[in-house]
N, C-alpha and C positions, 0 to 999 in steps of 0.2 A: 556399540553403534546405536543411536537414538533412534526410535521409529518416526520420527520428524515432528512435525507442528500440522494440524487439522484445518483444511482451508476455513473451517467453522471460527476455529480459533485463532487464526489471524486475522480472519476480519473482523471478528466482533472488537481485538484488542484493538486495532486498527480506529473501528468506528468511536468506538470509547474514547480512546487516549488523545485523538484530534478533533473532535466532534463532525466526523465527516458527513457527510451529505449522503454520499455516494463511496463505496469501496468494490473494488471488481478484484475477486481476486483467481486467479487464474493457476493450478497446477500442472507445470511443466515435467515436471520429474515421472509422469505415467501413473501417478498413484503414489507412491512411495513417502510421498509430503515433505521432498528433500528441495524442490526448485518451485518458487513463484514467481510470477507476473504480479505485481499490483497496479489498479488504477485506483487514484485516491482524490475525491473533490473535498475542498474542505474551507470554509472561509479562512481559515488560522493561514492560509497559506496569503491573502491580501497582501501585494507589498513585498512579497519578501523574494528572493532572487534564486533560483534553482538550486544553489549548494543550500543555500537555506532551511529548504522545502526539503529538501532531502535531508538533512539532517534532521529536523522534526522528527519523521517517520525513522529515520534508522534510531533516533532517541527513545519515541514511543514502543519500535518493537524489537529492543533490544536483546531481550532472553529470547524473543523468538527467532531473528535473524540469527543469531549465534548458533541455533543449532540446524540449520540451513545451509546447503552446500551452493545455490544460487538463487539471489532474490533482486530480480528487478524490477523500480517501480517508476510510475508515471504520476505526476503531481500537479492537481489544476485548482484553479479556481473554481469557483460556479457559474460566473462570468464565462470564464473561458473553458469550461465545461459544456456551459449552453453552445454556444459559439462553436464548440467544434462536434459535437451532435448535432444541431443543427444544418453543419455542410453536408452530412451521412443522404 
């Protein structure tokens, strides 16, 4: 059994691999580093359609989802990043 993936280390690969803006990343597991939450702004996402966008992110953090018993993410724009901070 793996001791999981470091929120440190998923978002840095996270920030890297799509040049994000913005990465929130959020551990659901209590500590364990077994389940996240991501939010991910990122221009590369322009244009492209939600299965898209997620495939990106499950492309870029592939070794690290793999050893992840639940990893779910939220994928924007910065358009629509601003836009939905801004209603907050």
């Amino acid at each position: 059994m793996s001791a999981g993936i470091s929120k440190e280390h998923l978002e840095q690969t996270l920030k890297e691999k799509l040049s994000a803006d913005h990465v929130e990343v959020i551990d659901t597991s209590g500590g364990c580093g077994q389940n996240y939450d991501v939010v991910i702004v990122s221009s590369v996402f322009e244009g492209k359609t939600l299965l898209q966008k997620h495939r990106l992110v499950n492309d870029a953090a592939k070794a690290e989802i793999s050893q992840l018993h639940a990893f779910s993410q939220k994928t924007y724009t910065p358009a629509q990043w601003a836009e939905l901070t801004n209603k907050k």
